[in-house]
PDB file of N, CA, C and O in Angstrom:
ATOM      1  N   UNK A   1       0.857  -1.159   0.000  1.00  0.00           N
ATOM      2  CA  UNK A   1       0.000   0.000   0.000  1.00  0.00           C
ATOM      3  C   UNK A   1       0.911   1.232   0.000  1.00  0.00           C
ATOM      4  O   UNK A   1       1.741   1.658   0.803  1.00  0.00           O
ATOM      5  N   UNK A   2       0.556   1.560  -0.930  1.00  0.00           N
ATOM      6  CA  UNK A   2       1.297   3.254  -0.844  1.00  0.00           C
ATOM      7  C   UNK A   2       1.032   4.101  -0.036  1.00  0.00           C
ATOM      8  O   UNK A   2      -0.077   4.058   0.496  1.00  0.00           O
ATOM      9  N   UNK A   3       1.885   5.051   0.283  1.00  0.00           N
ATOM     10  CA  UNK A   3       1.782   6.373   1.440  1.00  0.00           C
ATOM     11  C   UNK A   3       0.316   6.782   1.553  1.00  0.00           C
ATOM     12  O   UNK A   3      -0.540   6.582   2.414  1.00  0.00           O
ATOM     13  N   UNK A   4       0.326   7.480   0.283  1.00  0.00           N
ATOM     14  CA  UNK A   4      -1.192   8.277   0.167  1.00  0.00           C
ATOM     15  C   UNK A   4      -2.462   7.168   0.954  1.00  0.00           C
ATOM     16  O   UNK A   4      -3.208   7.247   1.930  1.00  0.00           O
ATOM     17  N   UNK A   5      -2.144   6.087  -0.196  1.00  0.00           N
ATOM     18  CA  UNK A   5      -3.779   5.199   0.272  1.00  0.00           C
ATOM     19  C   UNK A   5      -3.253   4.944   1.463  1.00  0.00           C
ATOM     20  O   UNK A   5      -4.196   5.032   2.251  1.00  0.00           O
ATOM     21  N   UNK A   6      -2.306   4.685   2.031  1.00  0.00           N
ATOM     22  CA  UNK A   6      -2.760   4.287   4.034  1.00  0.00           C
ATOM     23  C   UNK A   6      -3.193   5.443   4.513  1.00  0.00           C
ATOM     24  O   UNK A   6      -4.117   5.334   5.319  1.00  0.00           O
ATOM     25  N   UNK A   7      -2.763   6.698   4.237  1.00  0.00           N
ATOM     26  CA  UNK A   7      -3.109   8.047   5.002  1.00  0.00           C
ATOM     27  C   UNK A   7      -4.695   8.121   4.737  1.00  0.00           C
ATOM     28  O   UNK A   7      -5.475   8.521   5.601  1.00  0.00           O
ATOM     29  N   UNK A   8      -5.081   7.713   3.510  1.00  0.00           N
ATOM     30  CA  UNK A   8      -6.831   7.824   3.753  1.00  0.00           C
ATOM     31  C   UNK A   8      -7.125   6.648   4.026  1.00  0.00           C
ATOM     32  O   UNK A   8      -8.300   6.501   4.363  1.00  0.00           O
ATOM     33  N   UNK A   9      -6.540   5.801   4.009  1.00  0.00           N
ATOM     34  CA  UNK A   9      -7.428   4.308   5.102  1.00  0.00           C
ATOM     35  C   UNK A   9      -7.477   4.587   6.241  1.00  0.00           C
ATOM     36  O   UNK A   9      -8.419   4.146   6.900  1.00  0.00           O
ATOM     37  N   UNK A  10      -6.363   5.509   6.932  1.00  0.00           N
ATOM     38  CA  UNK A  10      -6.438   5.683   8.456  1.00  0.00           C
ATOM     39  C   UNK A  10      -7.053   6.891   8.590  1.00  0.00           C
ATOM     40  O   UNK A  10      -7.061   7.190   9.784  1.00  0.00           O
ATOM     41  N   UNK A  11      -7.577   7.728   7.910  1.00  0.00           N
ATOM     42  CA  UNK A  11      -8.247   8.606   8.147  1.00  0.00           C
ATOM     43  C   UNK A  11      -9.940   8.560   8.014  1.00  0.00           C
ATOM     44  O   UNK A  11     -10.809   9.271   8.518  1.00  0.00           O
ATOM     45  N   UNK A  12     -10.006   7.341   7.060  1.00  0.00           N
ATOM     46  CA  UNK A  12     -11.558   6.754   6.958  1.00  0.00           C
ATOM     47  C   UNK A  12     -11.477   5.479   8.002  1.00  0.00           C
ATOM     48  O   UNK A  12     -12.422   4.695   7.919  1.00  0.00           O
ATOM     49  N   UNK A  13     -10.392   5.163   9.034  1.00  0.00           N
ATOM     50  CA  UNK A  13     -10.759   4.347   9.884  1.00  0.00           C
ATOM     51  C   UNK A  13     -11.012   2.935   9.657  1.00  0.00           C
ATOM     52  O   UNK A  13     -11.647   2.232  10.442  1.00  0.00           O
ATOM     53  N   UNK A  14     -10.211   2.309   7.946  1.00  0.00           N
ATOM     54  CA  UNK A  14     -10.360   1.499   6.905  1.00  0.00           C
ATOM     55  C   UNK A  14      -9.504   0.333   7.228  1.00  0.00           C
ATOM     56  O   UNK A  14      -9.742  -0.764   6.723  1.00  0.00           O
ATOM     57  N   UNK A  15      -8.342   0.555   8.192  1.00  0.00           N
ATOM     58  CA  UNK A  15      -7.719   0.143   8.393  1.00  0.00           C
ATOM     59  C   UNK A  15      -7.293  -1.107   9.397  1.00  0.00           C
ATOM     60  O   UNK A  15      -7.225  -0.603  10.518  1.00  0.00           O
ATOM     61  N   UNK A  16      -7.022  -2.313   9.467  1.00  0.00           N
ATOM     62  CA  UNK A  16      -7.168  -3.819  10.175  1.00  0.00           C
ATOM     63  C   UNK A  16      -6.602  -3.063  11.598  1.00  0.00           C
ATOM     64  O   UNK A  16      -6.213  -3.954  12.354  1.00  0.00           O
ATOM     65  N   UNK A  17      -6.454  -1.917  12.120  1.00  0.00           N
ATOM     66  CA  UNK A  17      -6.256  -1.855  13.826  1.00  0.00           C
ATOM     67  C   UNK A  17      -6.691  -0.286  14.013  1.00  0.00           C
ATOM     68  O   UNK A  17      -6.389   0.542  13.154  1.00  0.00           O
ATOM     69  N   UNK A  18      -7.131  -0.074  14.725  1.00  0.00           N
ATOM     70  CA  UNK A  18      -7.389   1.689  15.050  1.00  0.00           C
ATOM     71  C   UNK A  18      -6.228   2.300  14.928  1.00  0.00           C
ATOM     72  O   UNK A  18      -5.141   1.837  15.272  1.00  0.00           O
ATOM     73  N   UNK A  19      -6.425   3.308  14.456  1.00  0.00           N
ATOM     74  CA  UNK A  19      -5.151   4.294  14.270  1.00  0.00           C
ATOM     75  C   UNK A  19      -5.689   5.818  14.831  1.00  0.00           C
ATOM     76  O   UNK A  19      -6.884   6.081  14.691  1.00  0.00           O
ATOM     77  N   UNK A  20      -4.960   6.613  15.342  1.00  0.00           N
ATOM     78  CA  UNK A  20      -5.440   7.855  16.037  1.00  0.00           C
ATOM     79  C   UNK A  20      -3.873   8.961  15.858  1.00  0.00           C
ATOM     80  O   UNK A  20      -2.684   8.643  15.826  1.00  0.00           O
ATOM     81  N   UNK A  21      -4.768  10.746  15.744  1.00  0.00           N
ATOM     82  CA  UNK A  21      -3.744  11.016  15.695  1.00  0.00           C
ATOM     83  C   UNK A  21      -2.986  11.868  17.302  1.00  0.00           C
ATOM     84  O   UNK A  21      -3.791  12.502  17.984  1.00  0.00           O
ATOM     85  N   UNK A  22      -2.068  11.837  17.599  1.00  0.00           N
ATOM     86  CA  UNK A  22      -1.953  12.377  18.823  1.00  0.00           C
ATOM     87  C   UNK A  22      -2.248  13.806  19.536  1.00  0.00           C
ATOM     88  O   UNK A  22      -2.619  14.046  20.685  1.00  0.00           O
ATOM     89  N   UNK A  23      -1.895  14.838  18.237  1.00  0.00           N
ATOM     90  CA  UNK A  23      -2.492  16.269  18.621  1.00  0.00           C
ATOM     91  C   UNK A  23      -3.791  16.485  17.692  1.00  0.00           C
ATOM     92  O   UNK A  23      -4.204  15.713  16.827  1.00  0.00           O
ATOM     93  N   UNK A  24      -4.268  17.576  18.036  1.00  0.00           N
ATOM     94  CA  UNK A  24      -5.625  17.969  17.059  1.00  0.00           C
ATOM     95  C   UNK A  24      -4.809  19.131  16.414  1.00  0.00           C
ATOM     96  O   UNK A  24      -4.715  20.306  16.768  1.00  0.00           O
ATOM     97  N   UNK A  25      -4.164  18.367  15.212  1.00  0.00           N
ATOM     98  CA  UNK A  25      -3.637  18.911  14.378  1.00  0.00           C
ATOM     99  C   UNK A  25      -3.598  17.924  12.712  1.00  0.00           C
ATOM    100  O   UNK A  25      -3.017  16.839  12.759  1.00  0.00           O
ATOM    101  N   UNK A  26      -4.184  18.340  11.428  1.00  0.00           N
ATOM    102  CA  UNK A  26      -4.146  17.406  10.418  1.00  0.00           C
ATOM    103  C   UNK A  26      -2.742  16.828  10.101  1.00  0.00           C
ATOM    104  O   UNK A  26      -2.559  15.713   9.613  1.00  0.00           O
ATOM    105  N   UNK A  27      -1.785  17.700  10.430  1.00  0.00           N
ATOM    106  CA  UNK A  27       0.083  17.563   9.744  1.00  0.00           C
ATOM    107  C   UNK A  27       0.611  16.363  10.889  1.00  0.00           C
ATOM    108  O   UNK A  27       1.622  15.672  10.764  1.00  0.00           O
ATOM    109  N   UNK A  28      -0.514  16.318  12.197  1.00  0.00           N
ATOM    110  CA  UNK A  28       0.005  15.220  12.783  1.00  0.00           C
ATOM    111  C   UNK A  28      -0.015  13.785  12.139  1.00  0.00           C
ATOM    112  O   UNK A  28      -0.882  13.294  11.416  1.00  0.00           O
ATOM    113  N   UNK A  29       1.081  13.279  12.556  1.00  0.00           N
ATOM    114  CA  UNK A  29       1.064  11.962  11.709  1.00  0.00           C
ATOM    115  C   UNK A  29      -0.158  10.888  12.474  1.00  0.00           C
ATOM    116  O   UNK A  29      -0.607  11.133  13.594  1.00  0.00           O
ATOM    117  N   UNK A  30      -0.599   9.630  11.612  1.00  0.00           N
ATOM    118  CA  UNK A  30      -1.240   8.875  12.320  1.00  0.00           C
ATOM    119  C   UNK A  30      -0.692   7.658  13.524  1.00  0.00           C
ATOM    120  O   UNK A  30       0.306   6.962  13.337  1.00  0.00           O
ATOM    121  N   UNK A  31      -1.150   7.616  14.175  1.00  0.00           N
ATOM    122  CA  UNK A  31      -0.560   5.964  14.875  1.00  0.00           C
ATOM    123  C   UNK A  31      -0.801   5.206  15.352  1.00  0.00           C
ATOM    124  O   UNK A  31      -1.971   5.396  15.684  1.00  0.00           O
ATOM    125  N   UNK A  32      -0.391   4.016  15.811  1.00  0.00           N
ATOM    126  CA  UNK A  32      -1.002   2.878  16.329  1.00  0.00           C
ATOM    127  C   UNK A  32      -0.108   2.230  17.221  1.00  0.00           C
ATOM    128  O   UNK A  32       1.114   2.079  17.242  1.00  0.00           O
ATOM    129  N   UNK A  33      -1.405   1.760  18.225  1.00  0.00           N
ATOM    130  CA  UNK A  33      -0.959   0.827  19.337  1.00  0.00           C
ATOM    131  C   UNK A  33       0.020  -0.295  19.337  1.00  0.00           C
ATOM    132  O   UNK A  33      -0.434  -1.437  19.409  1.00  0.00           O
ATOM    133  N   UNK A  34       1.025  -0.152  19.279  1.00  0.00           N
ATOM    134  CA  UNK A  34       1.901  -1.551  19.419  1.00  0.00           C
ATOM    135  C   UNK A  34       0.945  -2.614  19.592  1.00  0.00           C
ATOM    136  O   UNK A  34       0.414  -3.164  18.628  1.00  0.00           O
ATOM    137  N   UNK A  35       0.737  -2.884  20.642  1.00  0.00           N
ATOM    138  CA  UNK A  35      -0.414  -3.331  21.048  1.00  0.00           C
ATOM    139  C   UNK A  35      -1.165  -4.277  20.090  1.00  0.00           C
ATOM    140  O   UNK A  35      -1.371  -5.407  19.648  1.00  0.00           O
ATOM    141  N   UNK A  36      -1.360  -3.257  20.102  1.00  0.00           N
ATOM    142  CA  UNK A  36      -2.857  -4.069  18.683  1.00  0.00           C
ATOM    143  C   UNK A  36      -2.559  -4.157  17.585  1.00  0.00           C
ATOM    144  O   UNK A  36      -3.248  -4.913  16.900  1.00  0.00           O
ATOM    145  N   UNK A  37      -1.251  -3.332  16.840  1.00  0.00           N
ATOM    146  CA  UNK A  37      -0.726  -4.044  15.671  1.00  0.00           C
ATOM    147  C   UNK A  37      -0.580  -5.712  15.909  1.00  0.00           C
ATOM    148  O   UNK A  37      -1.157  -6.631  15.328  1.00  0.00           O
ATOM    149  N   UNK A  38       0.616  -5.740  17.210  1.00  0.00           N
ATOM    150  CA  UNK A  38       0.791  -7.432  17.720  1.00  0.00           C
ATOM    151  C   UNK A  38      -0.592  -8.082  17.667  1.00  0.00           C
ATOM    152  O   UNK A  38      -0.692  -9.294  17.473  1.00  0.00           O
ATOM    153  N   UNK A  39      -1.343  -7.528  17.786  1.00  0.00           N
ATOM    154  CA  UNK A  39      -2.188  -8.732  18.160  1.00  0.00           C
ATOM    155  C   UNK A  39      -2.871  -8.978  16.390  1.00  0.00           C
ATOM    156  O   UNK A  39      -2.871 -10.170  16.084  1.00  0.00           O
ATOM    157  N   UNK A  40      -3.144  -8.501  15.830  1.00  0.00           N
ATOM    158  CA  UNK A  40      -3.479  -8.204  14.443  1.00  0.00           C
ATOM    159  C   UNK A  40      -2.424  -9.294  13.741  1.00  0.00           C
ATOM    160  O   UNK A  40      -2.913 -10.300  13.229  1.00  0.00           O
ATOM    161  N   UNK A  41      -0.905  -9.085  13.716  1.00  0.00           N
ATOM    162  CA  UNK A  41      -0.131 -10.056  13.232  1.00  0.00           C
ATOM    163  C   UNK A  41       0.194 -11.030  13.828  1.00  0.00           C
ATOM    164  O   UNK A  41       0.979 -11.779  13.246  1.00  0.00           O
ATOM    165  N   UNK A  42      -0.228 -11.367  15.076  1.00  0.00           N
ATOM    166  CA  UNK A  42      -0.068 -12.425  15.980  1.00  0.00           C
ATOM    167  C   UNK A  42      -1.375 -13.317  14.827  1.00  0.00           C
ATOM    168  O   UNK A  42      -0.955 -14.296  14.210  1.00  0.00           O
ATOM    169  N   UNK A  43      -2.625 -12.970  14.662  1.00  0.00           N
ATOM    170  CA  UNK A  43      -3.807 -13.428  14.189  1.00  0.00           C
ATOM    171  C   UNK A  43      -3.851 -13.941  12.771  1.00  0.00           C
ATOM    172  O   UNK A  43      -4.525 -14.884  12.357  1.00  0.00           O
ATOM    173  N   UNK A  44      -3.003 -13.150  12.076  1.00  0.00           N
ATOM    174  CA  UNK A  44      -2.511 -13.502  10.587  1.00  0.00           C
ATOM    175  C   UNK A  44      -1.298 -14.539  10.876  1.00  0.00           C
ATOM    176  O   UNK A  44      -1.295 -15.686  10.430  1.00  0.00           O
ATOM    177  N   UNK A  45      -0.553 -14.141  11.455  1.00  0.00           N
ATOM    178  CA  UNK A  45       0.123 -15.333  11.484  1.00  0.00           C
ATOM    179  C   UNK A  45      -0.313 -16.555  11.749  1.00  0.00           C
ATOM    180  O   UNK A  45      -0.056 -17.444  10.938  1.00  0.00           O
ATOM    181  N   UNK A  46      -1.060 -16.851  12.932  1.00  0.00           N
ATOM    182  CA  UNK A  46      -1.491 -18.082  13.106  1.00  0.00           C
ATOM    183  C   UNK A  46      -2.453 -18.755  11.852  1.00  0.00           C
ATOM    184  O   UNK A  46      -2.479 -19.959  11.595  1.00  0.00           O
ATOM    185  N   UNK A  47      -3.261 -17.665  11.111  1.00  0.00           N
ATOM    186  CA  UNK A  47      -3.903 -18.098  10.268  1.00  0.00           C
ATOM    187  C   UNK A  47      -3.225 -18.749   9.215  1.00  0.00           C
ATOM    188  O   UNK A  47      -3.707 -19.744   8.674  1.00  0.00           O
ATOM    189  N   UNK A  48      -1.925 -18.161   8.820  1.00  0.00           N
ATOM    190  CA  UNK A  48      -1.799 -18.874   7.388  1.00  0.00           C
ATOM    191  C   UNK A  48      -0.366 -20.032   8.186  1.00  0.00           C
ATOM    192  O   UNK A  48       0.138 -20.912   7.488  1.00  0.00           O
ATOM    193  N   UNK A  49       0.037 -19.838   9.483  1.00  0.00           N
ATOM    194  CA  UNK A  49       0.603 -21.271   9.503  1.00  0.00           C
ATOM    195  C   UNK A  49       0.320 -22.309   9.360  1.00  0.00           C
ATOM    196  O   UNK A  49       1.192 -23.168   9.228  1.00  0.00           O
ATOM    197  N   UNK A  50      -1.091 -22.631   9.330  1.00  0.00           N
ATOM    198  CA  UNK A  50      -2.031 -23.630   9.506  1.00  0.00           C
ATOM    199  C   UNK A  50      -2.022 -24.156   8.283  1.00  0.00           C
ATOM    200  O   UNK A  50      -2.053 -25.370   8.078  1.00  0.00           O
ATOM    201  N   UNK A  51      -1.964 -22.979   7.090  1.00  0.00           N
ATOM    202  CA  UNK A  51      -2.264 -22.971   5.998  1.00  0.00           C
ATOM    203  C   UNK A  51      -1.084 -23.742   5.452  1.00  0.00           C
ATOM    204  O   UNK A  51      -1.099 -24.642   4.613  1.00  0.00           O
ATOM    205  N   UNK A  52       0.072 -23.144   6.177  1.00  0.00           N
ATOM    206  CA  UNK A  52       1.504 -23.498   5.494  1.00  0.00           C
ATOM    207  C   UNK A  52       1.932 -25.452   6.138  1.00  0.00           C
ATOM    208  O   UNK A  52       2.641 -26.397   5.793  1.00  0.00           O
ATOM    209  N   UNK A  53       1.210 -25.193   6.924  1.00  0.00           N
ATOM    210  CA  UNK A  53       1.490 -26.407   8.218  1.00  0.00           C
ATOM    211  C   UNK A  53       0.733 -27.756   6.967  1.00  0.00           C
ATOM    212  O   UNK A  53       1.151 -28.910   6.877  1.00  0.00           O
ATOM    213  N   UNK A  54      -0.116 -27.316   6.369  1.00  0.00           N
ATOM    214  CA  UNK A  54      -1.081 -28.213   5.399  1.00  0.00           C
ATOM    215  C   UNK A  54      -0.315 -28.238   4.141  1.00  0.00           C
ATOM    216  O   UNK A  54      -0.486 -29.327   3.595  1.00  0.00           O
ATOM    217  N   UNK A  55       0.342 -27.583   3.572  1.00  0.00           N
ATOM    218  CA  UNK A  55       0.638 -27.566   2.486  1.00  0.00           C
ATOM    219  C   UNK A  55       2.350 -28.274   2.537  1.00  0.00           C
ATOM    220  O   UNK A  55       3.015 -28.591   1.550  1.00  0.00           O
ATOM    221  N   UNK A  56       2.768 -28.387   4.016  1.00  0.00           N
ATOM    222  CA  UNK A  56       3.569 -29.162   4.251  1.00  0.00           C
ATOM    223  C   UNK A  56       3.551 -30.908   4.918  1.00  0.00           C
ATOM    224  O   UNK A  56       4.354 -31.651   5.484  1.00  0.00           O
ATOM    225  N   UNK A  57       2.337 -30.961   4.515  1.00  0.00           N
ATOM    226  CA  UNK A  57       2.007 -32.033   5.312  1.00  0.00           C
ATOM    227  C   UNK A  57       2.640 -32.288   6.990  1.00  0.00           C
ATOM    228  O   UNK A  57       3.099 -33.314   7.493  1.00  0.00           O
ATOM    229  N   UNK A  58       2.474 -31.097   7.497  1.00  0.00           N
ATOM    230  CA  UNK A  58       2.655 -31.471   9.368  1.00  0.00           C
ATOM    231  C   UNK A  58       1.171 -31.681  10.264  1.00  0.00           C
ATOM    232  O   UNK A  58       1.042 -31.838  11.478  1.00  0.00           O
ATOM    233  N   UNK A  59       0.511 -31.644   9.591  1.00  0.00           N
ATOM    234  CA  UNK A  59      -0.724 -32.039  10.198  1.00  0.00           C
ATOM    235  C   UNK A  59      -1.390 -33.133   9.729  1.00  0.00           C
ATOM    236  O   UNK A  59      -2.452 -33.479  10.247  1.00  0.00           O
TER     237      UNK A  59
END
């Protein structure tokens, strides 16, 4: 995803974790919770190991 389209995914709130900006200012940048990024790629990950886990025959 390019610059531009994440800046309006996180500004239409489009985006797989909340993003917020810190001052009430537009030039502020957007950001996100450590937090909940981890848990977001914690969730994808497990999803496609399963996937990978099958396509390796370990299950």
């Amino acid at each position: 995803m390019c610059e531009k389209r994440a800046k309006l995914a996180a500004a239409s709130q489009k985006l797989p974790v909340p993003v917020v900006r810190t001052m009430n200012s537009q030039k502020s940048p957007w950001m996100v919770k450590i937090s909940d990024l981890a848990v977001y790629i914690d969730a994808r990950h497990e999803r496609y190991r399963k996937t990978w886990e099958k396509v390796q025959g370990v299950i």
